[in-house]
C-alpha positions as a Markdown table, in Angstrom:
| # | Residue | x | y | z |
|---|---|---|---|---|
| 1 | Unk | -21.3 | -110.3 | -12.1 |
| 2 | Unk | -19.8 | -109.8 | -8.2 |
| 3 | Unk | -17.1 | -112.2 | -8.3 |
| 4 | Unk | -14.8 | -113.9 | -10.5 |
| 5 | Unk | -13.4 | -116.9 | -10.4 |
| 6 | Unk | -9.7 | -117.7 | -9.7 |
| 7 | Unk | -8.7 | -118.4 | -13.5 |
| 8 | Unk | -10.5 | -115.1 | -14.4 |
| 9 | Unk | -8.6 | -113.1 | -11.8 |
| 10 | Unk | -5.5 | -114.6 | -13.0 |
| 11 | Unk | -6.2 | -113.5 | -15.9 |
| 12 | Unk | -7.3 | -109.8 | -15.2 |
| 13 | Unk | -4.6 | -109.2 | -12.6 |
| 14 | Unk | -2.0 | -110.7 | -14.3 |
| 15 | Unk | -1.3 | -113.0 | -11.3 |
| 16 | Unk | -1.4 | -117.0 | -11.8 |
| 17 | Unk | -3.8 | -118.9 | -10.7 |
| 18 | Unk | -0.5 | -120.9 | -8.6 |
| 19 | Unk | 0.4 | -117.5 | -7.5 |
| 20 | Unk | -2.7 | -116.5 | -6.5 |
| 21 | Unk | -3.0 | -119.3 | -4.1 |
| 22 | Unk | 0.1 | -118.8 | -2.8 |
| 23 | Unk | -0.9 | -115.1 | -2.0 |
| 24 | Unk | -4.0 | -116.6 | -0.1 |
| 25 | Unk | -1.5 | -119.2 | 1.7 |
| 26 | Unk | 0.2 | -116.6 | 2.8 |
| 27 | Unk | -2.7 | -115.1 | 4.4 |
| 28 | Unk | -1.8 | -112.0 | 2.2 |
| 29 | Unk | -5.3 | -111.9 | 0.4 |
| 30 | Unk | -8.8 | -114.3 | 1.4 |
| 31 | Unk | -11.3 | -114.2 | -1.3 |
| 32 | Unk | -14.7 | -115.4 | -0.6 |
| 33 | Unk | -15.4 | -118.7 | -1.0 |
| 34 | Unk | -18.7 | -120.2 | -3.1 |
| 35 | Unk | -21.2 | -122.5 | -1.7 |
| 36 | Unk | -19.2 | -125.1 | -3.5 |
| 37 | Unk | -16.1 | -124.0 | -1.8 |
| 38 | Unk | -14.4 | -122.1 | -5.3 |
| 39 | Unk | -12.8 | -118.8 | -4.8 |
| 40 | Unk | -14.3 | -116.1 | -5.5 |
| 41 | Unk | -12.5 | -112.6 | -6.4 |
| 42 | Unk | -14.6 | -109.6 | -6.0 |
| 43 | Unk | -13.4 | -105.5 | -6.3 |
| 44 | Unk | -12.3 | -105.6 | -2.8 |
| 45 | Unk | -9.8 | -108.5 | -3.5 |
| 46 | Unk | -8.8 | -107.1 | -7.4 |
| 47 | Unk | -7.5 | -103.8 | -5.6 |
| 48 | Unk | -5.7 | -105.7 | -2.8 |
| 49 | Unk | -4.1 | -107.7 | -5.6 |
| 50 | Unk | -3.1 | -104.9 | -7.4 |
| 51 | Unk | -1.8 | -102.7 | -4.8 |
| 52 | Unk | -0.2 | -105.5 | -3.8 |
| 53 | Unk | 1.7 | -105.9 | -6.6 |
| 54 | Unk | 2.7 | -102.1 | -7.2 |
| 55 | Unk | 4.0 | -102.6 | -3.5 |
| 56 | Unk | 6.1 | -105.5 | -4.4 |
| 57 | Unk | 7.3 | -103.4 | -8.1 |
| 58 | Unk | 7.8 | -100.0 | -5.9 |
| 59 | Unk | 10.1 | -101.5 | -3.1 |
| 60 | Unk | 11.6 | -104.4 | -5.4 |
| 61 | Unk | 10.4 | -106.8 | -2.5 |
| 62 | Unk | 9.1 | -110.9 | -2.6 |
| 63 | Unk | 5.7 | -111.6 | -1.6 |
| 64 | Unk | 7.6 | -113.8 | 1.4 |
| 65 | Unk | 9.0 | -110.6 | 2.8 |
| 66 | Unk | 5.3 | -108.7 | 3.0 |
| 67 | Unk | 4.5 | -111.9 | 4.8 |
| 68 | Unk | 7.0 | -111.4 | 6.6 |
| 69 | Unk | 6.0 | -107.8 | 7.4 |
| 70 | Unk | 2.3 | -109.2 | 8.3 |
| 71 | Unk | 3.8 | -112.1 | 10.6 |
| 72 | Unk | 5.6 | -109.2 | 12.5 |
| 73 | Unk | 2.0 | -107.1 | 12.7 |
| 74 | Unk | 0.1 | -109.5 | 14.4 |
| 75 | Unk | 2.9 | -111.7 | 16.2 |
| 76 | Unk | 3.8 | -109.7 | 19.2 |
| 77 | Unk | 6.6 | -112.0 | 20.5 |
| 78 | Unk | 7.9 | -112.2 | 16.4 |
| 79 | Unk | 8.1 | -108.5 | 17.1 |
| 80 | Unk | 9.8 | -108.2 | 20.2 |
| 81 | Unk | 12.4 | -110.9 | 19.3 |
| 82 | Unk | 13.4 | -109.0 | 16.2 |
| 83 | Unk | 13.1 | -105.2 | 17.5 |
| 84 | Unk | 15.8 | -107.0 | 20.5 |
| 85 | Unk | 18.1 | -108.4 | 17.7 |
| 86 | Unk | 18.4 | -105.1 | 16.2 |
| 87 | Unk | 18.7 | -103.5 | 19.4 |
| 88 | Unk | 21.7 | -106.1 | 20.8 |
| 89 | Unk | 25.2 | -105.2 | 20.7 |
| 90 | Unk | 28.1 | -108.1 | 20.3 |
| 91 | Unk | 29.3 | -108.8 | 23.6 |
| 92 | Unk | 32.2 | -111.4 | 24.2 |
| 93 | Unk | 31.4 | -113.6 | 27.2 |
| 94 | Unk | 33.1 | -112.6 | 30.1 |
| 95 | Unk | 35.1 | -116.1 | 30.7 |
| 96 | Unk | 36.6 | -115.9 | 26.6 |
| 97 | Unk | 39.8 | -113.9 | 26.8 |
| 98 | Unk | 39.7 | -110.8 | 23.9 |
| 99 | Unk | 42.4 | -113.1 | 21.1 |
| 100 | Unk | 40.1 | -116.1 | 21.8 |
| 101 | Unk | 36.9 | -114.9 | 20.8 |
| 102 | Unk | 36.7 | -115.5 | 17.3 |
| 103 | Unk | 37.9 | -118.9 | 17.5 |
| 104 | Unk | 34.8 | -119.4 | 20.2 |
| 105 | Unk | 32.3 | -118.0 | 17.9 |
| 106 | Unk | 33.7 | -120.1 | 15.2 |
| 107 | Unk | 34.0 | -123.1 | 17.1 |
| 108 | Unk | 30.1 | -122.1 | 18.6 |
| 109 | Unk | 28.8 | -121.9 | 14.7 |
| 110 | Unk | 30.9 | -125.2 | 13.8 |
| 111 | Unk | 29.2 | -127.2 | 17.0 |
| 112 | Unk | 25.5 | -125.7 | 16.0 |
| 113 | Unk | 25.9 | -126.5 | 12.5 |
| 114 | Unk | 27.4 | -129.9 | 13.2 |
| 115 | Unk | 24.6 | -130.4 | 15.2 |
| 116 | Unk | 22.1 | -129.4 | 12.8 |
| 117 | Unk | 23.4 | -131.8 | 10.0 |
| 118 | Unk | 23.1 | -135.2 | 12.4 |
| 119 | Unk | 20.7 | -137.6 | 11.5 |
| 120 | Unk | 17.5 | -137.2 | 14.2 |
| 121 | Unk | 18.5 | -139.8 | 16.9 |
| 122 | Unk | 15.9 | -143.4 | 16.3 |
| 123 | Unk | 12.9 | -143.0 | 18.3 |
| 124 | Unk | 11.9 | -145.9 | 20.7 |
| 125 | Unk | 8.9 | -147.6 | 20.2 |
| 126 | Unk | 6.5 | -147.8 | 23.1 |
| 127 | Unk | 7.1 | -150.5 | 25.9 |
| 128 | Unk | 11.3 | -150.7 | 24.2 |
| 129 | Unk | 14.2 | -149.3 | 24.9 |
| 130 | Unk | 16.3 | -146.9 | 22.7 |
């Protein structure tokens, strides 16, 4: 035997089968596939999955945060974005006096998440008017 199916390898790695469809979601492992389209877990993938868990038990991390870690691998822009964020220093804006600023930020976050929370506005239908 080569491969095992995806109730087998839940069942020698501990993982569910759920679980381990998530994982592949996540594009964190990609078993082979059978001519009938069923997954198929060989060595290669049983080692990923378990060094994949000792990972998540060494470091106390989520399978969404090594996805996470992936994401910032092979996104380039995801990477630059965040290395900036960590880089950037709080700055007031130049036209908010020094004892207003943090009632602007607070009125900023109350405006954003008021905005968030509204209703999307009705979309016209084609040929009408909104």
């Amino acid at each position: 035997m080569d491969a095992l199916t995806i109730n087998e390898a839940a069942g020698t790695t501990g993982w569910s089968s759920r679980m381990l469809r998530y994982i592949e979601r996540a594009g964190l492992i990609e078993p082979r596939r059978s001519g009938a389209g069923y997954r198929l877990y060989g060595a290669e993938e049983l080692q990923r999955l378990r060094t994949l868990r000792e990972l998540v038990g060494r470091f106390d991390i989520g399978l969404g945060e090594i996805g996470f870690a992936m994401r910032l691998r092979r996104d380039e822009q995801l990477s630059t974005a965040v290395d900036a964020w960590f880089e950037a220093e709080p700055k007031r804006p130049d036209d908010v006096p020094p004892a207003d600023w943090l009632r602007w930020e607070q009125d900023k976050h109350t405006k954003l998440l008021a905005l968030a929370a509204a209703p999307p506005e009705p979309i016209a239908a084609a040929g009408t008017a909104a």
